[in-house]
C-alpha positions in Angstrom: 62.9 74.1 59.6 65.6 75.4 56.8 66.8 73.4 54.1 70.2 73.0 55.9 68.2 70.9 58.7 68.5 67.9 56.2 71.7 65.9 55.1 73.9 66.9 52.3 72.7 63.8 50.5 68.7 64.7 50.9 70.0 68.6 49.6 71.8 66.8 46.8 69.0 64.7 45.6 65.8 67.5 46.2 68.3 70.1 43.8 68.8 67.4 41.0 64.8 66.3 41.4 64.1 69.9 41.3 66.2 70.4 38.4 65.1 67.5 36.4 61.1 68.7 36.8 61.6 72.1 36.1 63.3 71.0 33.4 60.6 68.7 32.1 58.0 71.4 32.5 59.8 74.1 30.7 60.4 72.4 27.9 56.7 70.8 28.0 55.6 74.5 28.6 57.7 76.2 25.5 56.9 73.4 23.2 53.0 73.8 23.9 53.8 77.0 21.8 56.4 76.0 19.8 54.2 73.4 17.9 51.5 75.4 18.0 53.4 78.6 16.5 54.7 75.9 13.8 50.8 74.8 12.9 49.6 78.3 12.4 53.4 78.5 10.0 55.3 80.7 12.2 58.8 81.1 12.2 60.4 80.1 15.5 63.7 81.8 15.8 65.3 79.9 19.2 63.6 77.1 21.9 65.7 77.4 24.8 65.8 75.4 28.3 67.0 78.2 30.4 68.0 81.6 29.6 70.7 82.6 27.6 71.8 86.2 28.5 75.6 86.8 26.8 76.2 83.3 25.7 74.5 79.4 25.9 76.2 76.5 27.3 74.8 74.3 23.8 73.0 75.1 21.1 72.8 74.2 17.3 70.8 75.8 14.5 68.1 73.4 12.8 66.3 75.1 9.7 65.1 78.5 11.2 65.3 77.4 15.0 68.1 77.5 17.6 67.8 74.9 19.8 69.6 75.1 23.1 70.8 75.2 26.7 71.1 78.7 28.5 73.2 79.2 31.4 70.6 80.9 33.9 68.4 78.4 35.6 64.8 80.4 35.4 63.1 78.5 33.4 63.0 78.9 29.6 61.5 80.3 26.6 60.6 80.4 22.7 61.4 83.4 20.5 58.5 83.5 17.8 59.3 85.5 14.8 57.4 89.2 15.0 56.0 88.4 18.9 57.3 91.3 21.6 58.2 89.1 24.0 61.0 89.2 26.8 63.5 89.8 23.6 61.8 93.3 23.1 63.2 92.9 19.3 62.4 96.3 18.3 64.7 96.4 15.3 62.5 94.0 13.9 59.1 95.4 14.7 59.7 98.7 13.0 59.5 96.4 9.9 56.4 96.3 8.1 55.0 92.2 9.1 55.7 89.3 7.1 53.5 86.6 6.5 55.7 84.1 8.8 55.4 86.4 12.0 53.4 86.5 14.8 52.1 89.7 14.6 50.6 88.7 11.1 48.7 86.0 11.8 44.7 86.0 12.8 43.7 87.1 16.6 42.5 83.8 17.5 45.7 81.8 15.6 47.6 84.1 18.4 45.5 83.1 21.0 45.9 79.7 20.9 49.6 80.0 20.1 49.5 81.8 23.5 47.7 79.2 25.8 49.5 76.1 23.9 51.7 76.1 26.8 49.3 76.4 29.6 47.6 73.6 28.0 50.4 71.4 27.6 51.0 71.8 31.1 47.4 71.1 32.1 47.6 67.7 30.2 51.1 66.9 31.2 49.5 67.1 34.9 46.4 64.6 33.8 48.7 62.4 32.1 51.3 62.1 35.1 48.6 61.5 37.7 46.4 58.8 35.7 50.1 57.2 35.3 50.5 57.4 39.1 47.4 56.2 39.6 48.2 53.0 37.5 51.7 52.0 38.6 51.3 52.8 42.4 47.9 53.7 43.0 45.7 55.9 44.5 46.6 55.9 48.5 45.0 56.9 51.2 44.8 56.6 55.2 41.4 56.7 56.2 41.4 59.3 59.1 38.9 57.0 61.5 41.7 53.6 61.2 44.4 56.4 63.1 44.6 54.3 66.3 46.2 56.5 68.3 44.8 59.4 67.1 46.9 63.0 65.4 50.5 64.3 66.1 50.4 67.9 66.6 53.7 68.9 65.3 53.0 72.7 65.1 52.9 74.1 68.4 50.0 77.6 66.8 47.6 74.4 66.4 48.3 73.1 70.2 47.4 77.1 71.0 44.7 76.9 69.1 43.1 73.9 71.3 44.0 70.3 69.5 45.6 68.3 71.5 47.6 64.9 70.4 44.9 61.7 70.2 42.6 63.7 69.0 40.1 62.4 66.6 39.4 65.1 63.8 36.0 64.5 62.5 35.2 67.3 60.4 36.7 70.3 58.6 34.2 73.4 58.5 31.1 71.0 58.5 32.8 68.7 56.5 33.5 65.0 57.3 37.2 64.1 56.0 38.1 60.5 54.7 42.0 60.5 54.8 44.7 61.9 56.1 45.9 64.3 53.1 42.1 65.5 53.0 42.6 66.7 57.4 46.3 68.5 56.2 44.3 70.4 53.6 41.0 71.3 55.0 42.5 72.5 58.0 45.0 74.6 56.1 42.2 76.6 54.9 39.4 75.5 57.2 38.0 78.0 59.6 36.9 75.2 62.6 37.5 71.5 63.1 34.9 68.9 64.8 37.4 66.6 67.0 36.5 63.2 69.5 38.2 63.7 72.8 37.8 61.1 75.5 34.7 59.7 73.2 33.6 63.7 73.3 32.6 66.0 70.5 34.9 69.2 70.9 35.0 72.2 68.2 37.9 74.2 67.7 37.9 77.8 66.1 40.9 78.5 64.1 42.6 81.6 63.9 42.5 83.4 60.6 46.5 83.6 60.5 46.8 80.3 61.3 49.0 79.7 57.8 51.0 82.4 58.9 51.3 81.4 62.2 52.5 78.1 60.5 54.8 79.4 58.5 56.4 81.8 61.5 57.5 78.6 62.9 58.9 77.3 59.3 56.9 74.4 59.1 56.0 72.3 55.8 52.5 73.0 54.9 52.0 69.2 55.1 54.3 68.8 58.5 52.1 70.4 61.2 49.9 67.7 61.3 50.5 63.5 61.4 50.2 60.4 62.6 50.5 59.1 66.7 52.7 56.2 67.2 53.8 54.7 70.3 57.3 54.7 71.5 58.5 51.6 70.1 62.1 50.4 68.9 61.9 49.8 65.3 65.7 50.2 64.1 68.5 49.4 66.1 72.0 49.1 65.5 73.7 46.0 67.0 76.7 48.2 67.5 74.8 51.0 69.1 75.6 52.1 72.5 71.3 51.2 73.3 71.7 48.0 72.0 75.0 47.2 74.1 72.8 48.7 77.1 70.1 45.7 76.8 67.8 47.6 74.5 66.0 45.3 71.7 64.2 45.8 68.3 60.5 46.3 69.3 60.7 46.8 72.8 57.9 48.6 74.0 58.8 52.3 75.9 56.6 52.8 78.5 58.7 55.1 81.2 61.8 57.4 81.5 62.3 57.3 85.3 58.5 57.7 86.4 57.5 59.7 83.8 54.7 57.7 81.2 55.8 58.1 77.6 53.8 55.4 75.8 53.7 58.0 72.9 57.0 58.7 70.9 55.9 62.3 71.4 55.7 62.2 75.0 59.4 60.6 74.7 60.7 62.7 72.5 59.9 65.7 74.6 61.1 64.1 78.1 64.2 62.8 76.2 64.7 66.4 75.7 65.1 67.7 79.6 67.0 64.2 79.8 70.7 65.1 78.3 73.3 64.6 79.2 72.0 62.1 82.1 71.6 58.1 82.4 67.8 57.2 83.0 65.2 54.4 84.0 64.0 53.0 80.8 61.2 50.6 81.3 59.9 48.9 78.3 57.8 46.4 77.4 59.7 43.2 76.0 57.7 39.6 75.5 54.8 41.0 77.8 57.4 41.2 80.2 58.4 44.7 82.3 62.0 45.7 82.1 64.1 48.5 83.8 67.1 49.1 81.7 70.0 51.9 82.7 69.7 54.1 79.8 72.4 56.9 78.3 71.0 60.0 76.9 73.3 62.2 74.5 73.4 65.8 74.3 71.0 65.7 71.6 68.6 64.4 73.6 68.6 60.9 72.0 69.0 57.6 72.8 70.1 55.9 69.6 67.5 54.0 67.7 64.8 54.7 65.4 60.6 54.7 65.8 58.3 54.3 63.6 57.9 57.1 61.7 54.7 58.9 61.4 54.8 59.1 57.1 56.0 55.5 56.7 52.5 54.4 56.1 53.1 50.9 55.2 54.5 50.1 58.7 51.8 51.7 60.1 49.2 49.6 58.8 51.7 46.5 59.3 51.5 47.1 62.9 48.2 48.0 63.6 48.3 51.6 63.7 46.9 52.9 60.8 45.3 51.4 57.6 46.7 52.1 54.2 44.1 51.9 51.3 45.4 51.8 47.8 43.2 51.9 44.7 44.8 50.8 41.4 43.2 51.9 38.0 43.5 50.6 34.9 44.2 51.8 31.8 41.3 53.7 30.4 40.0 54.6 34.1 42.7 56.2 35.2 42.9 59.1 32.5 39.2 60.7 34.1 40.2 59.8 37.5 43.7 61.6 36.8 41.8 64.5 35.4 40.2 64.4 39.3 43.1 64.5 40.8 44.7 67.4 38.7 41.4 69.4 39.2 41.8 68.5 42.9 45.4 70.6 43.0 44.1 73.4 41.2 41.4 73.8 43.4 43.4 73.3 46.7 46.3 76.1 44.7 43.9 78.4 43.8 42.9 78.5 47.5 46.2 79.0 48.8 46.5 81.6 46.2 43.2 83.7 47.4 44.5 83.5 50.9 47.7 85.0 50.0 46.1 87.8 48.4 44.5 88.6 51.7 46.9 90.3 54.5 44.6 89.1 57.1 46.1 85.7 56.9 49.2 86.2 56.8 49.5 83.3 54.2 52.0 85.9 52.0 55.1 84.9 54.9 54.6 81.4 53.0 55.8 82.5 49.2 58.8 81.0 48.6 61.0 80.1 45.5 63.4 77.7 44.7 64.3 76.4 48.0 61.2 76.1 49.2 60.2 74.1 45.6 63.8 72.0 46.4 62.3 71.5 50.4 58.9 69.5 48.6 61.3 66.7 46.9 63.1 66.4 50.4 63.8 62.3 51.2 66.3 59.7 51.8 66.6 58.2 48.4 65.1 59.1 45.3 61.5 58.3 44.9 59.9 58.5 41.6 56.6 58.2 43.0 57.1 61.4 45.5 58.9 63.0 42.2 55.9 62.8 39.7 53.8 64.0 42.5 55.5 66.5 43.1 56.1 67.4 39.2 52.1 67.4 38.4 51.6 69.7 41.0 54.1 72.0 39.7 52.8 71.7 36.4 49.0 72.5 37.6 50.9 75.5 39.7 53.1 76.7 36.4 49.8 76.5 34.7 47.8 78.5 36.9 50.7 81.6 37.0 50.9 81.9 33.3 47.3 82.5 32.6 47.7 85.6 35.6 46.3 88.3 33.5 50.2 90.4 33.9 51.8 91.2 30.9 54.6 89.3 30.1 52.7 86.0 31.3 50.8 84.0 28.7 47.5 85.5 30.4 48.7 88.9 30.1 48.9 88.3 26.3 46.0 86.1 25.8 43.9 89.1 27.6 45.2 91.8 25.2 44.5 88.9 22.1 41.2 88.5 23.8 40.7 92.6 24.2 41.3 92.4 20.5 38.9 90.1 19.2 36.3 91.7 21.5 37.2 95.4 20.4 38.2 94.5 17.0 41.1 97.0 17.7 44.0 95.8 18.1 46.6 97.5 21.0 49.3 99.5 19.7 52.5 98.1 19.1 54.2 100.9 21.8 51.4 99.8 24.4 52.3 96.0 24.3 56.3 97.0 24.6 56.0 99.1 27.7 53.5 96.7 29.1 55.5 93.9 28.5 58.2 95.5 30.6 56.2 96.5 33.6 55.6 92.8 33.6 58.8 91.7 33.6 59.8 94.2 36.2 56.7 92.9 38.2 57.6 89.1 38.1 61.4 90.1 38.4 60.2 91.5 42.0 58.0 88.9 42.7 60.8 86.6 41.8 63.3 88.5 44.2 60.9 88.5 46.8 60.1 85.0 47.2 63.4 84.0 47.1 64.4 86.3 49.7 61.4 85.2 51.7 62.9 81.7 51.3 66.2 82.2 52.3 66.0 85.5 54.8 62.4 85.3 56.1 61.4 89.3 54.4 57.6 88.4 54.7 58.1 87.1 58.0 59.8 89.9 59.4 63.3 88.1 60.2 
């Protein structure tokens, strides 16, 4: 699936969200060090939202900082008096310190000015989910109230043996509780326990299956959902269906003689189907119909199921149950710590598998679009957003303390090497390593984007 597979509208709406996160984690991040800098009486020369190569779009001098808006989207930054940073300032290192810079100040004043935006961004993430889980709750659908059973949407897991109906049990020995819990486990997992016809059945999954996944260009939360029946849930009175006898919550039980009780089995028949009239017969009042059906060259028939994320439905009708847990006020902060811990845990993962060619998980890096693709929906959705925005910020956290230099972990390691040592690194060292990092994320940078948008670590 690429990004263009949606509606200008969804596009519109996932670049703003995108925007407005980043933006709220940037300047989150930066001001973790910016107060912290400010504690320890450091002069900070500029907090920016965005870079500011040339020129700024705004900015305005308060005191000794310059405040402002850059031009290039990448995120932002702080420039702290006497600190080689991505400035490289190296007029004003050749200067013996003052007392207000940086470089001046104790080893372990630097080391928390360096991991004051890491932790912002760690707390930001706690805050945001113990909010979530306040206003709309923890929600969950418990894997064993699935009616019907799984979608398989991603054809490598079909391969691999599952089968849609199937009732997964267990991930790698263990037993899964809700939906979200199945998507992950298996994402990583190395076998699945399933119920088949009332049968235990154990499926070995491939090593590559996340870059099998991602060679078809699937979400890492699409290859997997819900089974619904083929059942009429929107209909236009206008619509060429309706005007053919077609009714809100008819039952689909046939195209021609062909059984498609399952809005998969439909969807697939629909699509040998186009072009061509069919036998429709559906299930109306307990009563059989036959109605003369059109089929467009899309393969469609012009109304809307049930869809398989629309989880409140679901458990309307029967199909699956939704569970939501509200927390109050002082609850929700540890449980929100949980659930932050949770993402870590489940990104760190993702990361170690990337790291390892075997899997192939690498083909998955991606960078802005694929960010934009995760705030994908109709309308904007606050709930999805802040999601979305305290995984990003567990994520954000996690890259800066990477031990590379120009990241935050890259100078808290040399602060750290410091303290150990009680040496601390030439001046030269930390401006030619700070460069090799910035060439390093530069390329890491360039290549996810171009793995986004042209496919590099896929081989397209």
């Amino acid at each position: 699936m690429v990004l263009l597979a949606f509606t200008w509208n969804e596009i519109g709406l996932a670049v703003a969200q995108l925007v407005l996160s980043l933006s709220i984690l940037v300047v989150l991040h930066e001001f973790g060090h910016y107060i912290t800098a400010k504690w320890f009486k450091c002069r900070v020369e500029k907090f920016y939202l965005f870079f500011d190569p040339w020129f700024s779009l705004v900015k305005k001098k308060v005191g000794d900082t310059e405040y402002g808006i850059g031009w290039l989207p990448l995120g932002g930054y702080v420039k702290i008096s006497g600190m080689i940073d991505e400035s490289l300032d190296k007029e004003t290192l050749k200067l013996p310190p003052k007392p207000y810079e940086f470089r001046s100040k104790p080893a372990w004043q630097r080391l928390i000015i360096m991991l004051g935006g890491v932790t912002v961004n760690v707390l930001l993430a706690f805050v945001i989910w113990a909010f979530i889980l306040m206003i709309w709750g923890d929600k969950k659908v418990p894997s064993n109230s699935l009616k019907y059973g799984v979608h398989i949407q991603d054809s490598t897991l079909y391969k691999m043996g599952l089968r849609n109906g199937d009732a997964i049990v267990a991930v790698d020995g263990d037993t899964v509780d809700d939906l979200q819990t199945i998507r992950k486990k298996i994402f990583l997992g190395k076998n699945i326990l399933l119920k088949r016809d009332g049968k235990d059945t154990t499926i070995q999954l491939d090593v590559d299956l996340i870059g099998k996944i991602v060679e078809n260009r699937k979400d890492a939360d699409g290859f997997i959902g819900v089974r619904v029946p083929s059942m009429v849930y929107q209909l236009e009175d206008t619509s060429v269906a309706y005007k053919s006898g077609l009714r809100k919550f008819d039952m689909i039980k046939k195209v021609d003689s062909m059984d498609v009780s399952f809005f998969d089995q439909l969807k697939n028949t629909l699509i040998t189907k186009k072009n061509t009239r069919v036998n429709l017969t559906v299930i109306r009042s307990g009563e059989e119909k036959v109605l003369d059906m059109a089929v467009d060259s899309m393969g469609r028939m012009g109304f809307f199921a049930v869809q398989g994320d629309d989880y409140a439905t679901l458990d309307s009708l029967g199909w699956a149950k939704l569970t939501v847990t509200k927390y109050g006020f002082l609850a929700a902060f540890p449980a929100g710590v949980n659930k932050a811990w949770g993402d870590l845990v489940f990104y760190v993962q993702q990361f170690k598998k990337m790291l390892s060619p075997s899997t192939g998980a690498y083909k998955g890096m991606g960078g802005f679009k694929g960010m934009a693709k995760a705030f994908i929906a109709p309308s904007w959705d606050w709930e999805h957003f802040w999601h979305i925005t305290a995984l990003l910020s567990i994520i954000l956290a996690f890259m800066n303390l990477l031990p590379i230099p120009a990241l935050d972990g890259g100078h808290a390691l040399f602060t750290l090497i410091e303290m150990i040592t009680g040496r601390k690194p030439n001046e030269k060292f930390l401006e030619y390593a700070q460069v090799v990092g910035m060439v390093l994320l530069l390329g890491l940078m360039l290549y996810a984007n171009g793995n986004d948008w042209f496919g590099w670590g896929r081989g397209k």
